[in-house]
C-alpha positions as CSV (number, residue, x, y, z in Angstrom):
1,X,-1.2,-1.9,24.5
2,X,1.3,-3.4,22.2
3,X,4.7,-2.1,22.5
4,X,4.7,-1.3,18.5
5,X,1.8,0.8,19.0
6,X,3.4,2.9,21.5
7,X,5.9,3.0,19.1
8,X,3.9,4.0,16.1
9,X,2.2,6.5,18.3
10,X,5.5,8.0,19.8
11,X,7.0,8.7,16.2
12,X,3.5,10.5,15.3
13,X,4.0,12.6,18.5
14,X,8.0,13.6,17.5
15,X,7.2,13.8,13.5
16,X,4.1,16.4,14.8
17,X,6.1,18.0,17.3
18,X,8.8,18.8,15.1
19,X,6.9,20.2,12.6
20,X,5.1,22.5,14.9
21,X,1.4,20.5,15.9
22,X,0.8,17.5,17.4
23,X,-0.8,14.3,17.9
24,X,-4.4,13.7,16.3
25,X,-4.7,10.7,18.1
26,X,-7.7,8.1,17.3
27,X,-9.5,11.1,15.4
28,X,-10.1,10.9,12.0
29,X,-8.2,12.7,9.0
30,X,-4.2,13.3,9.4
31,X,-2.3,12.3,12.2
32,X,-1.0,15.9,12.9
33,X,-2.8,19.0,13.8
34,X,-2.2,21.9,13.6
35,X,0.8,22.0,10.9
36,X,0.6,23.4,7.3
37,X,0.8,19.9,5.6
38,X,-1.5,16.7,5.9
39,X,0.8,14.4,7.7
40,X,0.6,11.1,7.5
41,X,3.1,9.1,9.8
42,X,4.1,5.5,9.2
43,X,6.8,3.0,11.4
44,X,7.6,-0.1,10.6
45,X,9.8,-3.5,10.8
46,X,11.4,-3.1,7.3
47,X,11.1,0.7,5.4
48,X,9.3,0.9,2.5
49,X,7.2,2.8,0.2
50,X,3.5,1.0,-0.1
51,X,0.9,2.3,-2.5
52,X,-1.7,2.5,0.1
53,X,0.0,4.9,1.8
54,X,0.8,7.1,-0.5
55,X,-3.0,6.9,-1.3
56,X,-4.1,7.4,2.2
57,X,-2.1,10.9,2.3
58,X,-3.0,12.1,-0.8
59,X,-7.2,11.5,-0.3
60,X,-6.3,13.2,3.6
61,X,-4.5,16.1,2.0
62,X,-7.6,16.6,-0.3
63,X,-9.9,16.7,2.8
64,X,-7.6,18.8,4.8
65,X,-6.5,21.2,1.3
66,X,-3.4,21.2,2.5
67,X,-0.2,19.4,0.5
68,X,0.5,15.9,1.9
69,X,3.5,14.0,3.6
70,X,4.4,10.9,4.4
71,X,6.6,9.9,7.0
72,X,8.0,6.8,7.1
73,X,10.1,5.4,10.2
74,X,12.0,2.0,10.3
75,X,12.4,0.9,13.7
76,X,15.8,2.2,15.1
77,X,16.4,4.6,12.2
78,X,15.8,8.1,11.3
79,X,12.2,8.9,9.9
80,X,12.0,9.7,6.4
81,X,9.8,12.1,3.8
82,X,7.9,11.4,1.0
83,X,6.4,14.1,-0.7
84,X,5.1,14.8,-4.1
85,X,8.3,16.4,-6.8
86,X,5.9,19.4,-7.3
87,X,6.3,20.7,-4.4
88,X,9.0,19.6,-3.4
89,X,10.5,21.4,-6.6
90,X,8.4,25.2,-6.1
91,X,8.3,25.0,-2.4
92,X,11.4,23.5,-1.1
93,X,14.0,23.7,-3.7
94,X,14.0,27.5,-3.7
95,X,14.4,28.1,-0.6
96,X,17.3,26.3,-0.8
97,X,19.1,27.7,-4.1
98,X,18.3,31.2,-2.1
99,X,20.0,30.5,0.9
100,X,23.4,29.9,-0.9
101,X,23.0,32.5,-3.5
């Protein structure tokens, strides 16, 4: 196996992990299990946002009915989320205004 796909399939582990699932593996639909979101993980040489990606996790999240993210890695950096300003906005953001009120 190449050693990026270890890679690739190591931050899918810690990105599911973390967010309480885990690995889909080869199956189809989003890379996580097992988590409220459709999670769709992504490392690689040089971050940046693609337009296919973004694509992929919003059709997944439509299978899955669950809101999508996208979690980006550059090799040797922190991983990154994408997410749509929606829900960022009604499911995030209040939490934290709340928790410094």
């Amino acid at each position: 196996m190449a050693r990026h796909q270890t890679n690739a399939k190591a931050h899918e582990r810690r990105i599911c992990q973390a967010l309480g699932g885990q690995r889909n593996g080869p199956n189809p639909g989003s890379d996580c299990v097992g988590t409220p979101y459709s999670i769709e993980c992504k490392r690689m040489v040089k971050l940046g946002l693609r337009a296919d990606h973004i694509e992929q996790a919003k059709r997944q999240s439509v299978v899955d009915e669950k809101p999508w993210l996208l979690c980006l890695q550059e090799h040797g950096d922190e991983a990154y989320v994408v997410m749509p300003f929606k829900f960022f906005a009604e499911t995030l953001h209040p939490l934290y205004v709340e928790s410094v009120s």
